[in-house]
Structure formats: structure tokens, C-alpha cells
KEKE-3310 file (N, C-alpha, C; in steps of 0.2 Angstrom, whole numbers, plus 5000, padded with zeros to 4 digits):
npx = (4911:4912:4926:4923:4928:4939:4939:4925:4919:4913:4918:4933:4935:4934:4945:4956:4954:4957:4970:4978:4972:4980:4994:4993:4993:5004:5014:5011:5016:5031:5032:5030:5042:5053:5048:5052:5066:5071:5065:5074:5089:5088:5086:5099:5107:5105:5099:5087:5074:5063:5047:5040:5049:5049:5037:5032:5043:5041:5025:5029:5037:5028:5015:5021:5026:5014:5008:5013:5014:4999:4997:5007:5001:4989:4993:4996:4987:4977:4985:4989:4976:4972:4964:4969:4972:4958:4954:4947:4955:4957:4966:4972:4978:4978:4966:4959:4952:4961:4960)
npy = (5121:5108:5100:5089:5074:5062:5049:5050:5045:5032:5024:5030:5025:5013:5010:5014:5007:4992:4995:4994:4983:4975:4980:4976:4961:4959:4962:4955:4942:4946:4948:4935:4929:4934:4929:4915:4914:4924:4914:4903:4908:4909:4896:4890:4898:4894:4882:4868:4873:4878:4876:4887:4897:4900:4902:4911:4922:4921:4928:4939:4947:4943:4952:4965:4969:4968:4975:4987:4989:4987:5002:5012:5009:5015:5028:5030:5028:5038:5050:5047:5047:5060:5062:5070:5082:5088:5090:5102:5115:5119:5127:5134:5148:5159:5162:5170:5185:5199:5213)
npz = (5000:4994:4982:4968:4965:4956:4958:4960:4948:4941:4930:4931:4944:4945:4937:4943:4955:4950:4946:4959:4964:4955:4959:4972:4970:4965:4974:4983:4980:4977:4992:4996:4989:4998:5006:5006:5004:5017:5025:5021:5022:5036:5041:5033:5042:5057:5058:5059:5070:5081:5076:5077:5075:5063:5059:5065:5058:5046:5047:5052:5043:5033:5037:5038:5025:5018:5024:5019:5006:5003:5009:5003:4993:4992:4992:4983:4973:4976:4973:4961:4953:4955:4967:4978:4972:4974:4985:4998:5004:5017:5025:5015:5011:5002:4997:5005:5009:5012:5018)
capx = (4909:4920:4927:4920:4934:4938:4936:4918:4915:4911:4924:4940:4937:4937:4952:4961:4956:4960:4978:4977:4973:4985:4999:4995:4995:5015:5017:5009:5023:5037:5033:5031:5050:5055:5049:5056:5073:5073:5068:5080:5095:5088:5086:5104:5112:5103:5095:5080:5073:5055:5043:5036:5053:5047:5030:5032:5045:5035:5019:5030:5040:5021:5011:5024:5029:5010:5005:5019:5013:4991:4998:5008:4995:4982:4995:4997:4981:4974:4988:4988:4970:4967:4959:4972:4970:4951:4950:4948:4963:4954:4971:4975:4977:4979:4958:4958:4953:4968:4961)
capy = (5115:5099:5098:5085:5069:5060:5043:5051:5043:5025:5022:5030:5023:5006:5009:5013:4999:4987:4993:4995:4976:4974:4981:4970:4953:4961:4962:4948:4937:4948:4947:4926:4926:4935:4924:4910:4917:4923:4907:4897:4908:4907:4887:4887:4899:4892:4874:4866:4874:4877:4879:4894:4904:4901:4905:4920:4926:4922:4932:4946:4950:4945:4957:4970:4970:4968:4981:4992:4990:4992:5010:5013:5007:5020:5035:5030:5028:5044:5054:5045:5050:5068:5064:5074:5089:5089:5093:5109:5117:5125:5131:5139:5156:5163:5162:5175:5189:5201:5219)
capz = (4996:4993:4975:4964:4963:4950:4961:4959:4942:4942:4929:4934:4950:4943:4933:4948:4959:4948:4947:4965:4966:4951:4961:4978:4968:4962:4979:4990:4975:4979:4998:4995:4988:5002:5015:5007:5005:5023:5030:5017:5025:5043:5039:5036:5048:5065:5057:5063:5079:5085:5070:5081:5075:5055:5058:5068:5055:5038:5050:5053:5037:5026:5039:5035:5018:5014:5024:5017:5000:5004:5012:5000:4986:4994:4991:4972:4970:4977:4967:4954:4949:4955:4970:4982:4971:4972:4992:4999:5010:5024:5029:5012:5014:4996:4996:5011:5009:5019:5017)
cpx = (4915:4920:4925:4928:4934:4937:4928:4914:4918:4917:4931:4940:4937:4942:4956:4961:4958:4968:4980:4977:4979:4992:5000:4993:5003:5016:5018:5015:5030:5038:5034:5040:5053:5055:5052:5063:5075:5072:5073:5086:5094:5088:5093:5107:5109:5101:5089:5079:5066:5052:5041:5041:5051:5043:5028:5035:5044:5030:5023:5032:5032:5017:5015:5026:5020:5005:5008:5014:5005:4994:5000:5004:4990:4986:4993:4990:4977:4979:4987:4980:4966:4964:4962:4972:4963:4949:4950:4952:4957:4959:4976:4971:4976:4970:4955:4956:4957:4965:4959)
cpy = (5111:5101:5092:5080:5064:5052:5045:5046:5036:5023:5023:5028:5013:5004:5009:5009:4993:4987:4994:4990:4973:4974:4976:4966:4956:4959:4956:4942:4940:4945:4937:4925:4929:4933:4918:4910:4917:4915:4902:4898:4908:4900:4884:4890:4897:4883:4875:4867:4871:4879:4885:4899:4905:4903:4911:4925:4927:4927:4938:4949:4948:4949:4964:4973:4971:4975:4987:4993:4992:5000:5013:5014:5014:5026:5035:5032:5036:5049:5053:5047:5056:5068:5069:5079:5091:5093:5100:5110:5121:5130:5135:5143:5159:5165:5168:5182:5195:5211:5221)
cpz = (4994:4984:4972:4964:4959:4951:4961:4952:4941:4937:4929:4941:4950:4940:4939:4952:4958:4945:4953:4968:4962:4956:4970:4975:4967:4968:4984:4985:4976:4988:5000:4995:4994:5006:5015:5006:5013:5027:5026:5022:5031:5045:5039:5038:5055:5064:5059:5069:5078:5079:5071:5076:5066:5055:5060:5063:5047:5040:5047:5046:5029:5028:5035:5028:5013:5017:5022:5010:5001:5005:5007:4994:4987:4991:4985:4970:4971:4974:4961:4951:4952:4960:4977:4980:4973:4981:4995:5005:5013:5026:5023:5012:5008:4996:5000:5009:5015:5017:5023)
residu = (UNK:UNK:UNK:UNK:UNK:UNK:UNK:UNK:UNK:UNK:UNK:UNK:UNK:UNK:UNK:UNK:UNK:UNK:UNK:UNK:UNK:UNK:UNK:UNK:UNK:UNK:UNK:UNK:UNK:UNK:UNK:UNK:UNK:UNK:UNK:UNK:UNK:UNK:UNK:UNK:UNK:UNK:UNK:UNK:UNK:UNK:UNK:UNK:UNK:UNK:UNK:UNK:UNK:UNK:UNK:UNK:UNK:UNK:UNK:UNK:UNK:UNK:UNK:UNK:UNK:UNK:UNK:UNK:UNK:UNK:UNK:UNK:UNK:UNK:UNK:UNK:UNK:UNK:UNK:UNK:UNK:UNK:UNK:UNK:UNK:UNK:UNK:UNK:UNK:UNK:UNK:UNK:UNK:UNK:UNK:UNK:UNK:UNK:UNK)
# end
């Protein structure tokens, strides 16, 4: 039988997605200044190319940095309130009966 989790209860589970979302707004304004710093310094170490090479490298470094932070965000979240103690270990052993 599963453990009860404390994402179970309609209010701690809105407490934590709303710092869940809290922490991706931090992030999607962190990842912003970073795209425009890198393309600042890539604007003056190569200059003016193909707009392709900005738009590829704002993509990649705002896919990356914004999937970094959801994945991340899901750990926090799921430690952060209890719901990783709550699962049952199939593979602990201590419950075994060994006689």
C-alpha cells in the first residue's frame, strides 16, 4: 500500500506550486540576461552575420537553461515537501523478514 503524500493535500500542493512557479519566473529573468549578454559579447566578437546564428543561440542557451531550471524545480519541489519520503522502497530490505 503507497504512503499518503503530502502533495496529497490540496493546500500544500498549492503552496509548493506556487513556489515552483515562483522559482521559474527567477529563472526565465535570469535566463533573459544571459541571452542578452551572450549575444552582446558574440555581437562584438564576430559582428553582424546571419541573424540565424542569434536566433539559434538565444534557442539554445533559453531551451537549456529553462529546461535546467523545470528539472531542477521538480526535485526541490518533491523534496522540499515530503513527497520523496512518502514512496514505498520495494527494494528496502530492512522490512524483510530474514529468518
Amino acid at each position: 500500500m503507497a504512503n499518503q503524500s503530502p502533495l496529497d493535500d490540496p493546500h500544500n500542493a498549492a503552496h509548493a506550486w506556487a513556489r515552483y512557479r515562483w522559482l521559474l519566473r527567477w529563472m526565465a529573468l535570469a535566463t533573459l540576461l544571459v541571452i542578452a549578454a551572450v549575444d552582446a559579447w558574440l555581437y562584438m566578437g564576430v559582428g553582424l552575420v546571419s541573424i540565424h546564428l542569434y536566433i539559434a543561440t538565444s534557442l539554445g542557451i533559453g531551451m537549456t537553461m529553462m529546461l535546467m531550471a523545470a528539472l531542477m524545480g521538480l526535485v526541490f519541489l518533491s523534496s522540499g515537501t515530503g513527497h520523496d519520503e512518502s514512496i514505498e522502497d520495494r527494494l528496502d530490505t530492512s522490512h524483510w523478514d530474514e529468518s
